[in-house]
ZADO-1210 file (C-alpha; in nm, 4 decimals, padded with zeros to 6 digits):
<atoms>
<atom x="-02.8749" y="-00.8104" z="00.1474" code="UNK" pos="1"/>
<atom x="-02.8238" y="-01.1728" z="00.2846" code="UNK" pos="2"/>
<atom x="-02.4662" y="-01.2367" z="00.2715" code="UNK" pos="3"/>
<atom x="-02.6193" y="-01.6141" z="00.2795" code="UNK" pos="4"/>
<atom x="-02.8528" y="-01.6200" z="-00.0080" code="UNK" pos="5"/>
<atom x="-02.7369" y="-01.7266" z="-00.3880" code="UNK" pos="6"/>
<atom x="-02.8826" y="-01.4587" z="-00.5209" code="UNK" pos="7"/>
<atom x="-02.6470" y="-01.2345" z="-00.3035" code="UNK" pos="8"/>
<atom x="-02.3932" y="-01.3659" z="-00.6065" code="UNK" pos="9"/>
<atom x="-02.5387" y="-01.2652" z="-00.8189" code="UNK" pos="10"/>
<atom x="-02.6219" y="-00.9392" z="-00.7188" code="UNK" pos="11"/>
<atom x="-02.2357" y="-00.8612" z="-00.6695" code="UNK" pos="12"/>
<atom x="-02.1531" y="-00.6810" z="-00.9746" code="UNK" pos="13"/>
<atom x="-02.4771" y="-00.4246" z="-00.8977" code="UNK" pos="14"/>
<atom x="-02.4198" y="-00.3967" z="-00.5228" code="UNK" pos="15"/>
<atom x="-02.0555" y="-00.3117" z="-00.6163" code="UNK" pos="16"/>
<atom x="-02.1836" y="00.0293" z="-00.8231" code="UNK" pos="17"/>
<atom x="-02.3914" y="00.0900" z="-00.4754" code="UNK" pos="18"/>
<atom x="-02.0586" y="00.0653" z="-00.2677" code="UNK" pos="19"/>
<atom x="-01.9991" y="00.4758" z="-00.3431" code="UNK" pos="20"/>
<atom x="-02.3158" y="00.5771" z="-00.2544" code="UNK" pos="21"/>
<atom x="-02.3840" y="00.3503" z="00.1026" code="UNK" pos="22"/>
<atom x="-02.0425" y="00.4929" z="00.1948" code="UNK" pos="23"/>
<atom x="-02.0992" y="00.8479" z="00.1292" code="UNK" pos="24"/>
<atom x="-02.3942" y="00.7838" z="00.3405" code="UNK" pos="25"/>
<atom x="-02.1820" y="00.7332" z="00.6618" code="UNK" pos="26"/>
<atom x="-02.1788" y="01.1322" z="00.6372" code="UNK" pos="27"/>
<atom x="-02.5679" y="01.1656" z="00.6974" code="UNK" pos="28"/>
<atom x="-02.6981" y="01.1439" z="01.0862" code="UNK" pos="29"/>
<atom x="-02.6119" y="00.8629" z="01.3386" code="UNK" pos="30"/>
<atom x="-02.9170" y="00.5714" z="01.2445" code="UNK" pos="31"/>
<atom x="-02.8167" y="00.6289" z="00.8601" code="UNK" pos="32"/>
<atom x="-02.4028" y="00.5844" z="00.9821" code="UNK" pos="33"/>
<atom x="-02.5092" y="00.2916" z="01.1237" code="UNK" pos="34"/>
<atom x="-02.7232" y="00.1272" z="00.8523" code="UNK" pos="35"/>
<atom x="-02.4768" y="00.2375" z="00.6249" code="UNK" pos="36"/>
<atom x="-02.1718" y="00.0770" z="00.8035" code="UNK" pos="37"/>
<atom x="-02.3775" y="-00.2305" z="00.8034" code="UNK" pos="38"/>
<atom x="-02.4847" y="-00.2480" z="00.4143" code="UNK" pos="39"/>
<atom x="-02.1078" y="-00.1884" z="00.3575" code="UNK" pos="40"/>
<atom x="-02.0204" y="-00.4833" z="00.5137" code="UNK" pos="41"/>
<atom x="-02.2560" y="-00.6519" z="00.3535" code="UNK" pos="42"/>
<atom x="-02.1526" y="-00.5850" z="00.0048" code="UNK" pos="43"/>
<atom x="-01.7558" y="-00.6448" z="00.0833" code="UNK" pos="44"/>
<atom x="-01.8952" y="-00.9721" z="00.2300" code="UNK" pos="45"/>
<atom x="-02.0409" y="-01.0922" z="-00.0724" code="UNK" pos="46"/>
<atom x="-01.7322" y="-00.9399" z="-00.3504" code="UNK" pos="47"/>
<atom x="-01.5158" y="-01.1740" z="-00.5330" code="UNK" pos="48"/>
<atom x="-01.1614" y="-01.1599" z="-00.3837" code="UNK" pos="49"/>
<atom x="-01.0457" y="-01.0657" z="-00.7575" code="UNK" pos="50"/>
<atom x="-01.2469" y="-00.7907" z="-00.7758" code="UNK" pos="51"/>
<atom x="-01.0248" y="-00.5729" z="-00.5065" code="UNK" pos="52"/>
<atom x="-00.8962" y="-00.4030" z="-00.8015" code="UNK" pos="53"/>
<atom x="-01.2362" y="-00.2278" z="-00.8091" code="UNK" pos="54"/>
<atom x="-01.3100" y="-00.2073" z="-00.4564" code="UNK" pos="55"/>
<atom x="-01.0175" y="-00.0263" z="-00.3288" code="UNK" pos="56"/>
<atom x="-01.0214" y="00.2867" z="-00.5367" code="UNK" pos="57"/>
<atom x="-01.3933" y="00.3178" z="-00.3935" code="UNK" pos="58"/>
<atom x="-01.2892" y="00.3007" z="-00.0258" code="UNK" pos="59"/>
<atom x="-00.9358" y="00.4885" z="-00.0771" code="UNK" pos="60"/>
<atom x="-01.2164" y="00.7788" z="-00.2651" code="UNK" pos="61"/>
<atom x="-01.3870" y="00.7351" z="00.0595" code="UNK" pos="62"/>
<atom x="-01.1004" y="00.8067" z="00.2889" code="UNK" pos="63"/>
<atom x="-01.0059" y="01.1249" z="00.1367" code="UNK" pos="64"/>
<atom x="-01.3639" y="01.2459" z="00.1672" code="UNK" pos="65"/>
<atom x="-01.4467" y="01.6349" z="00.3602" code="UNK" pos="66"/>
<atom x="-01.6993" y="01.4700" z="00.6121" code="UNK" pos="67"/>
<atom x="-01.4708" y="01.3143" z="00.8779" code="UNK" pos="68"/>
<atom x="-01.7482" y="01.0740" z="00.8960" code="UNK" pos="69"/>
<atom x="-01.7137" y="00.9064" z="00.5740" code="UNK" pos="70"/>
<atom x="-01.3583" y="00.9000" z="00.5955" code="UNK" pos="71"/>
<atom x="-01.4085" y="00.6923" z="00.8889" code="UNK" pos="72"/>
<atom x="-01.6684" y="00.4639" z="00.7808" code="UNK" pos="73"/>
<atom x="-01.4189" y="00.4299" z="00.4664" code="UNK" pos="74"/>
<atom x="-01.1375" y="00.3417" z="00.6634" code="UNK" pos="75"/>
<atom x="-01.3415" y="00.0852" z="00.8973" code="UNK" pos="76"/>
<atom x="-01.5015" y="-00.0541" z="00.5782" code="UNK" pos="77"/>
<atom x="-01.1353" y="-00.1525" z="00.4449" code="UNK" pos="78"/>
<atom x="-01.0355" y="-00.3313" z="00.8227" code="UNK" pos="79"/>
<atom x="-01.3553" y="-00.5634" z="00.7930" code="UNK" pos="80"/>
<atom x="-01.1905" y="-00.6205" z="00.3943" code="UNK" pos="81"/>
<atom x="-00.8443" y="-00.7080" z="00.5331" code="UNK" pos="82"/>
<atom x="-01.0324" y="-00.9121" z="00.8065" code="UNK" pos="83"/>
<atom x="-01.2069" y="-01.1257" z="00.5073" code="UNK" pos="84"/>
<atom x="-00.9320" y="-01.1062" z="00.2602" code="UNK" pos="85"/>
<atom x="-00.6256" y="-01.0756" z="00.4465" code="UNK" pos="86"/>
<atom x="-00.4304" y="-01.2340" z="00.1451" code="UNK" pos="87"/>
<atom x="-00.5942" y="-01.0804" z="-00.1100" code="UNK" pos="88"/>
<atom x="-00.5327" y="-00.7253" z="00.0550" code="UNK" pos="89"/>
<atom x="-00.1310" y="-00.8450" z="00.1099" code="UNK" pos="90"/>
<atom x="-00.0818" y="-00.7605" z="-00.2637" code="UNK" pos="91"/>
<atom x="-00.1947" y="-00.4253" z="-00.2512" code="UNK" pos="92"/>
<atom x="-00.0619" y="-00.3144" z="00.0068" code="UNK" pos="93"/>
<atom x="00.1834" y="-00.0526" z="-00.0928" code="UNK" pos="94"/>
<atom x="-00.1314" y="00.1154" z="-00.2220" code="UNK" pos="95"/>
<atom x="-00.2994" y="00.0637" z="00.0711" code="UNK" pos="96"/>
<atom x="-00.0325" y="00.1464" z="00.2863" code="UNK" pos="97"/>
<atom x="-00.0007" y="00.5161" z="00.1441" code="UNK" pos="98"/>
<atom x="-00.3662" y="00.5726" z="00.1620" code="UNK" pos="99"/>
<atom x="-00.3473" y="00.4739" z="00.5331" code="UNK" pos="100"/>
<atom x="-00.0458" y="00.6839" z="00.6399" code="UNK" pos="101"/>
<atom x="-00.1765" y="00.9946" z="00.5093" code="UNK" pos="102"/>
<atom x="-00.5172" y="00.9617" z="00.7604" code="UNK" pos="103"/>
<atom x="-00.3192" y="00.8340" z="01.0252" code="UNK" pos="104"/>
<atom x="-00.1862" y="01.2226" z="01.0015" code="UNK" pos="105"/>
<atom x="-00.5211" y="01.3801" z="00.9864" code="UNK" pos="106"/>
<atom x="-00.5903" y="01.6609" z="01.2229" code="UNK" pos="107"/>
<atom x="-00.9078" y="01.5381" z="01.3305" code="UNK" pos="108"/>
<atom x="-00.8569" y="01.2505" z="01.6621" code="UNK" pos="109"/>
<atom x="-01.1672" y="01.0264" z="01.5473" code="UNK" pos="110"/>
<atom x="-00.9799" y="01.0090" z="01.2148" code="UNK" pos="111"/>
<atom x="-00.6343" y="00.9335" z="01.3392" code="UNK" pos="112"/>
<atom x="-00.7218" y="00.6804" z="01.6250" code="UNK" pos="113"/>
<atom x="-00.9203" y="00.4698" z="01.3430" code="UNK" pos="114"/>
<atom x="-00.6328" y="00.5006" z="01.1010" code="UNK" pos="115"/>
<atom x="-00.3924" y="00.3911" z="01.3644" code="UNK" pos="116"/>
<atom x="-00.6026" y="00.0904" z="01.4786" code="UNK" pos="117"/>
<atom x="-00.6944" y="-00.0343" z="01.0977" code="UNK" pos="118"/>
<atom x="-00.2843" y="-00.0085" z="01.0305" code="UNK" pos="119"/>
<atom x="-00.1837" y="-00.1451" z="01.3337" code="UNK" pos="120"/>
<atom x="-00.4018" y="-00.4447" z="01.2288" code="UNK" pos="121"/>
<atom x="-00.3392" y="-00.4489" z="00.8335" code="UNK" pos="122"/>
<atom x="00.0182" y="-00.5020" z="00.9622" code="UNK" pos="123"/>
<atom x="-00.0453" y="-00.7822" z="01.2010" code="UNK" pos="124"/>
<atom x="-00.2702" y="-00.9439" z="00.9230" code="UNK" pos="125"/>
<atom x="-00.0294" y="-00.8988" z="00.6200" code="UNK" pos="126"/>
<atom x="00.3537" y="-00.8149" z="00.7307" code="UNK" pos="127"/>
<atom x="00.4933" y="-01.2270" z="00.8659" code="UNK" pos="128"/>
<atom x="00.8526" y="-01.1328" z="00.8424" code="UNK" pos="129"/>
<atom x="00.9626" y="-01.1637" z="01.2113" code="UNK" pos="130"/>
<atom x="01.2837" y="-00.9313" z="01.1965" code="UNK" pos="131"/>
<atom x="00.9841" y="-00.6694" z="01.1478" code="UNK" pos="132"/>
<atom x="00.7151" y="-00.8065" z="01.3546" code="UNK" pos="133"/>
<atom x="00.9018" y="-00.7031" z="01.6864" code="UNK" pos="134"/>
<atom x="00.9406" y="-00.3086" z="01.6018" code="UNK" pos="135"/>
<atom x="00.6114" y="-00.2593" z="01.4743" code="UNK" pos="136"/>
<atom x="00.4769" y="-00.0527" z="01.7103" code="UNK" pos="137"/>
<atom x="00.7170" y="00.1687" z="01.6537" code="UNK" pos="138"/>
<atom x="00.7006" y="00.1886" z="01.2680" code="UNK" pos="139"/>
<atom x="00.3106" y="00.2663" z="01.3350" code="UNK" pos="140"/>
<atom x="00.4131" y="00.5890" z="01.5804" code="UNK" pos="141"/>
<atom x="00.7187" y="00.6703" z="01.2775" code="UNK" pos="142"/>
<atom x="00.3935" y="00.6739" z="01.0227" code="UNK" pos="143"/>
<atom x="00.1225" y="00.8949" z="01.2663" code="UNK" pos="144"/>
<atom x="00.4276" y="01.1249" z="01.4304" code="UNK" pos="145"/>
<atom x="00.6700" y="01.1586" z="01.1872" code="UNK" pos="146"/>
<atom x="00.9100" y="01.4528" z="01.2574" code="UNK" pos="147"/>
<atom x="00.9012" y="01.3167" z="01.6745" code="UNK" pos="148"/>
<atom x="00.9671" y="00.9308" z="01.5379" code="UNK" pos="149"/>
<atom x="01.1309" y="00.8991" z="01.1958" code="UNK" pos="150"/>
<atom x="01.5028" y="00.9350" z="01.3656" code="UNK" pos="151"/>
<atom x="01.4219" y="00.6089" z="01.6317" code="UNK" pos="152"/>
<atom x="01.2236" y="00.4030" z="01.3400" code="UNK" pos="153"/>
<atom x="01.5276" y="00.4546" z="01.0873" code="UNK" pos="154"/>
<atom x="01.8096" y="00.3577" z="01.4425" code="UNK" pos="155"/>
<atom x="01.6322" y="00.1070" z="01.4736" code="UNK" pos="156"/>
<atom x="01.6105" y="-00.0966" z="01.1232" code="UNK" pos="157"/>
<atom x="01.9668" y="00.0311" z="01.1074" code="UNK" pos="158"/>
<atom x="02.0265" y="-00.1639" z="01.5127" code="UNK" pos="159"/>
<atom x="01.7743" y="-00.4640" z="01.2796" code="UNK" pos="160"/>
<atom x="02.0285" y="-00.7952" z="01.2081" code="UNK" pos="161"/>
<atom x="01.8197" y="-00.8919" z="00.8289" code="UNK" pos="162"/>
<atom x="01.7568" y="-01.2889" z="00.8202" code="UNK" pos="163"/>
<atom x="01.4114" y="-01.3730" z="00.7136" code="UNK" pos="164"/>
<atom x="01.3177" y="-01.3603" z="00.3186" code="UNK" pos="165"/>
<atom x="01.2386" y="-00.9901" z="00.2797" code="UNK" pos="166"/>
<atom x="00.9107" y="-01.0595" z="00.0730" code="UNK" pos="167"/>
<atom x="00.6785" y="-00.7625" z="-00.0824" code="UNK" pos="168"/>
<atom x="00.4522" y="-00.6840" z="00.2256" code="UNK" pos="169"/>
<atom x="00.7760" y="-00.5957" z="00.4386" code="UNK" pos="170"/>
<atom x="00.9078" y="-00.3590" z="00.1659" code="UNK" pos="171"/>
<atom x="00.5480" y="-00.1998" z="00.1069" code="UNK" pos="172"/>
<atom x="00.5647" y="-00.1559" z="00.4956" code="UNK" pos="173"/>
<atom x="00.9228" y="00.0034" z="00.5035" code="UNK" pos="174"/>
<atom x="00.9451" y="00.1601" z="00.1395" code="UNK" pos="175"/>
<atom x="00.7801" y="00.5078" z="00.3143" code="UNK" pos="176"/>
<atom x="00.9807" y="00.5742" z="00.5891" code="UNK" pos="177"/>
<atom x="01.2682" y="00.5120" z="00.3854" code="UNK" pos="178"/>
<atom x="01.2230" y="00.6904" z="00.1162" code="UNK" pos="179"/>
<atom x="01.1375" y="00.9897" z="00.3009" code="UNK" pos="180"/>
<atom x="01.4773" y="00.9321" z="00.4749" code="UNK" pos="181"/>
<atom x="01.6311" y="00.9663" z="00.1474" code="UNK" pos="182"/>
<atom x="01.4610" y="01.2995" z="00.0837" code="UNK" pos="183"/>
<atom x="01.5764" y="01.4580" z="00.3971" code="UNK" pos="184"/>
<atom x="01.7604" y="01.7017" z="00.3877" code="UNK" pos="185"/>
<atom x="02.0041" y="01.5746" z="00.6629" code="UNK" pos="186"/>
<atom x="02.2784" y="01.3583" z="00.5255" code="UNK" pos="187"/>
<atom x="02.2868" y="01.0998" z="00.8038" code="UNK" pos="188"/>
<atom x="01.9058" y="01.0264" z="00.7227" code="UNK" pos="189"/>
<atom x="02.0169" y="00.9688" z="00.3528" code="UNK" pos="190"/>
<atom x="02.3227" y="00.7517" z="00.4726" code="UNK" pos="191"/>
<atom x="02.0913" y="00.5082" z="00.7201" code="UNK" pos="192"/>
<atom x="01.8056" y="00.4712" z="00.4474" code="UNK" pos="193"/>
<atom x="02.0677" y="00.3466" z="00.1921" code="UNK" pos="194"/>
<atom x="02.2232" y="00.1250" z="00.4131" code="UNK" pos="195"/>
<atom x="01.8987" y="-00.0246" z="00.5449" code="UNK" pos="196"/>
<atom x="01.7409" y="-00.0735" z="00.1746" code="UNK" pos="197"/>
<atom x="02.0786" y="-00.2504" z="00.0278" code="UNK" pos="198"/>
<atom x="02.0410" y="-00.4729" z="00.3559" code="UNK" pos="199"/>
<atom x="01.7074" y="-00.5514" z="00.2756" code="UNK" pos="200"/>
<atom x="01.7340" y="-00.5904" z="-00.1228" code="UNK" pos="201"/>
<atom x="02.0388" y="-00.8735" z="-00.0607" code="UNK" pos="202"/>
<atom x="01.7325" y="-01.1037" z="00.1493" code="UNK" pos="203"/>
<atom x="01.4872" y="-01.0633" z="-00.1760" code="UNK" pos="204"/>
<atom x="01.4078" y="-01.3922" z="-00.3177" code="UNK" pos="205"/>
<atom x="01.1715" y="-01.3121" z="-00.6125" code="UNK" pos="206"/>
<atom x="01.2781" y="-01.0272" z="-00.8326" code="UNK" pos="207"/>
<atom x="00.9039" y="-00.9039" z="-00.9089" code="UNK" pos="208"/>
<atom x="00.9171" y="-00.7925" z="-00.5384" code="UNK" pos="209"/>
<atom x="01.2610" y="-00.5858" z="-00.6223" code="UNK" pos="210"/>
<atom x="01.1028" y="-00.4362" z="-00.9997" code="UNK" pos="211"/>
<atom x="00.7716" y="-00.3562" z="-00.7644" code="UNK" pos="212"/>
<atom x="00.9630" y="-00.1240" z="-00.5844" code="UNK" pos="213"/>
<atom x="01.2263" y="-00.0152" z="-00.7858" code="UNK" pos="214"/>
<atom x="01.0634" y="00.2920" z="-00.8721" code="UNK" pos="215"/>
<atom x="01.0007" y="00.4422" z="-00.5707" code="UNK" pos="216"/>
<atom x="01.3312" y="00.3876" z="-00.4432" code="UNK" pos="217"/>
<atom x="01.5602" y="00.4808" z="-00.7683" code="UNK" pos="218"/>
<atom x="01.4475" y="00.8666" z="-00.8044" code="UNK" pos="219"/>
<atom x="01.6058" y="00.9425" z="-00.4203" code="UNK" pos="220"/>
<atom x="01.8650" y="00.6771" z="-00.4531" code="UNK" pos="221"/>
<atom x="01.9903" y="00.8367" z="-00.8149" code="UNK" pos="222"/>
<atom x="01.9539" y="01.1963" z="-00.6778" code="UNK" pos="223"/>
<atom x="02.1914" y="01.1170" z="-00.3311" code="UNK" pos="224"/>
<atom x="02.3796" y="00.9004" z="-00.5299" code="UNK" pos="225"/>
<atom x="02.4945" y="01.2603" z="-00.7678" code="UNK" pos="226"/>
<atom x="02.3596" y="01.5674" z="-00.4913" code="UNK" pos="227"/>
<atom x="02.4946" y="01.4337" z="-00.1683" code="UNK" pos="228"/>
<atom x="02.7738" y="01.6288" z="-00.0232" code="UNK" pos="229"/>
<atom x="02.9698" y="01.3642" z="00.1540" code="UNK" pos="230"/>
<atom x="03.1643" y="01.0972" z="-00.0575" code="UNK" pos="231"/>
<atom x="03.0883" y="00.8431" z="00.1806" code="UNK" pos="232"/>
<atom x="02.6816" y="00.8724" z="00.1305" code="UNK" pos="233"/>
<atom x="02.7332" y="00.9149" z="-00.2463" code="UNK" pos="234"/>
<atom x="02.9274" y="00.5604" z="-00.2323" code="UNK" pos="235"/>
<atom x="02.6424" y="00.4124" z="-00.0338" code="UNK" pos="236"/>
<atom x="02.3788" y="00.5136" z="-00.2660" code="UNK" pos="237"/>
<atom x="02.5679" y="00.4014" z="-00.5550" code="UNK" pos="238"/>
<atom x="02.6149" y="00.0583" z="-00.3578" code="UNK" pos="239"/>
<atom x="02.2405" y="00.0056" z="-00.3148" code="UNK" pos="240"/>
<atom x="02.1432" y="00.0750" z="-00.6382" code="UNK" pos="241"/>
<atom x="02.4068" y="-00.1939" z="-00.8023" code="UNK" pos="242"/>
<atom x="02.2097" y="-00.4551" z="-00.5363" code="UNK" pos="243"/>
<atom x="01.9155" y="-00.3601" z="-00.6179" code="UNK" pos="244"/>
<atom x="01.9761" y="-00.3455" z="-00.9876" code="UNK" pos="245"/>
<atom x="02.1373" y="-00.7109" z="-00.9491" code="UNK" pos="246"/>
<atom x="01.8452" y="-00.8336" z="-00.7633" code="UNK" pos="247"/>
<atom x="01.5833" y="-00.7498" z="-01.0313" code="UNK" pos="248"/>
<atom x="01.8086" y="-00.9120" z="-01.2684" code="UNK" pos="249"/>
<atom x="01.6252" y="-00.9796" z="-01.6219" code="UNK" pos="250"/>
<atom x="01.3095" y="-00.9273" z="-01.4702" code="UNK" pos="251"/>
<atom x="01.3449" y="-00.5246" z="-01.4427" code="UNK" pos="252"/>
<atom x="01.4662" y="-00.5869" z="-01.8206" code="UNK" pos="253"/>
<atom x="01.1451" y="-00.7867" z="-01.9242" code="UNK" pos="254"/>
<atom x="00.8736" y="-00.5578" z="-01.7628" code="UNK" pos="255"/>
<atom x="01.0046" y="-00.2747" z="-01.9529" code="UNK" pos="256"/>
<atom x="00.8448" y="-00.5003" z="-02.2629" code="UNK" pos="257"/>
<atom x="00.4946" y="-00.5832" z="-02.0463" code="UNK" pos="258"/>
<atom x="00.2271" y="-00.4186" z="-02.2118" code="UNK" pos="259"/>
<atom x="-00.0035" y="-00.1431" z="-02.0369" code="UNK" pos="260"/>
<atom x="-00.3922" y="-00.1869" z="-02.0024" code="UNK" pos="261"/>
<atom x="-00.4495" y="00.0661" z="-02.3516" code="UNK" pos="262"/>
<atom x="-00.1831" y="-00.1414" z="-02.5367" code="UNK" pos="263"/>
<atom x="-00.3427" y="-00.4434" z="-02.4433" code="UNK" pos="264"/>
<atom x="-00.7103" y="-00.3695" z="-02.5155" code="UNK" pos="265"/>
<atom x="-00.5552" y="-00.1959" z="-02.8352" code="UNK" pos="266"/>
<atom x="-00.4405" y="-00.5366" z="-02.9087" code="UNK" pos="267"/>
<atom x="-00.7611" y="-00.7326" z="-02.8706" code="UNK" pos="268"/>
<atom x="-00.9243" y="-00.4952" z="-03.0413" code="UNK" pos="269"/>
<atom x="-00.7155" y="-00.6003" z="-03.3878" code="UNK" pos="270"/>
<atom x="-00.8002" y="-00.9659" z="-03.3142" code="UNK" pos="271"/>
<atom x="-01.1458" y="-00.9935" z="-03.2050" code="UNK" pos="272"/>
<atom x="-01.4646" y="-00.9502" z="-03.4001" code="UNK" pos="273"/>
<atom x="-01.5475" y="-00.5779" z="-03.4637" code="UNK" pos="274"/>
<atom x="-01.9287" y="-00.6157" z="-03.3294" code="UNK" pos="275"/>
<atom x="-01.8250" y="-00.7012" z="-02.9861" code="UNK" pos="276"/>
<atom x="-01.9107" y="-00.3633" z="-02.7946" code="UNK" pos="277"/>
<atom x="-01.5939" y="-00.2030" z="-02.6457" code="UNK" pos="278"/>
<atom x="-01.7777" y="00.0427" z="-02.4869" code="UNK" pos="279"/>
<atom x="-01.8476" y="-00.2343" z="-02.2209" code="UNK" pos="280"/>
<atom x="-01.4475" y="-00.2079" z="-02.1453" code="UNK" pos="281"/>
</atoms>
């Protein structure tokens, strides 16, 4: 495909049904990895930034593939991405995030060392808040060791002095080591993950970044907040949740009104001609 010609364009939406099949094809022998890794980049070369939505689930499929092989082409596939799109990739990145913490455990080395790298560099690319910046290094070791690292990742946010706007891409970057410092079993973990979330909720300028994450945070906030057996983490839980509640302000009231993908097609449906064919949606 010539990432050069116009008809490249308008070959997009075909090449983009292709995308599964050139990466499973990273699993076959070395000339076919190769070809395939190139033809991948290809096709993310020529996608519309809009159509991530689509493009992710494909490589995020890809990365939780048997063959260590196409897991690896997956995850190299979605560096060259973040390399073209590095904005476009900053709003998904708590998705994206996830997806790359779980191979940056993987028990195969190949697998790991690639995960480690295409974080490492996701990070760099997407995360500009320079309270975080300094210590990433060490949130990257936290994510790919975390029973040796989670204790020195959570000191240190706790040692961290909060300053710069805490936008989205620092809390999809933080919101996993914290929360599984709220799930921990030992109460001190509980007590530091509280403390560093209501510091960072009081630096959130735009509530949408506060709703975004509300949900991952409120289950192990709400269950410390009533299961903890010191007073003094309970009162620390209950603290964060008021600031974050206060942050989100009528925003986490409105997008309990915002309509899901069925309810909106539903919708359409009752206001647009009954020959148009749905079954393209």
């Amino acid at each position: 495909v010539s990432t050069q010609s116009t008809w490249g364009r308008w070959l997009e939406p075909f090449l983009l049904q292709m995308l599964p099949a050139i990466i499973k094809a990273h699993g076959a022998n070395k000339s076919h990895h190769q070809a395939a890794m190139s033809a991948g980049k290809a096709v993310l070369h020529l996608v519309n930034p809009h159509s991530l939505p689509l493009v992710l689930p494909i490589l995020f499929k890809g990365m939780k593939e048997y063959q260590w092989q196409v897991k690896q082409g997956s995850i190299q596939l979605l560096a060259a991405l973040t390399h073209r799109l590095p904005s476009h990739v900053t709003r998904c990145l708590p998705e994206l995030v996830v997806e790359l913490i779980d191979c940056m455990q993987d028990s195969k080395l190949d697998i790991m060392n690639v995960a480690v790298a295409t974080f490492t560099d996701v990070c760099q690319q997407c995360v500009s808040n320079p309270d975080i910046r300094p210590i990433l290094p060490l949130l990257v070791q936290a994510y790919s060791h975390p029973v040796e690292k989670t204790t020195v990742a959570l000191d240190k946010l706790m040692e961290t002095t909060f300053v710069a706007t805490v936008d989205s891409p620092t809390m999809a970057l933080l919101a996993p080591i914290l929360r599984r410092g709220l799930l921990d079993r030992a109460e001190m973990f509980k007590r530091k993950a509280a403390i560093i979330i209501g510091n960072m909720c009081k630096l959130v300028v735009d509530p949408q970044d506060a709703v975004q994450f509300y949900p991952i945070f409120y289950p192990p906030l709400s269950r410390a907040e009533h299961d903890s057996v010191f007073p003094e983490v309970r009162a620390m839980c209950t603290t964060t949740l008021a600031t974050l509640k206060s942050v989100m302000g009528d925003v986490g009231e409105q997008s309990n009104h915002l309509l899901t993908q069925p309810q909106l097609l539903e919708c359409l449906r009752t206001l647009l001609p009954p020959t148009l064919d749905w079954a393209l949606y």
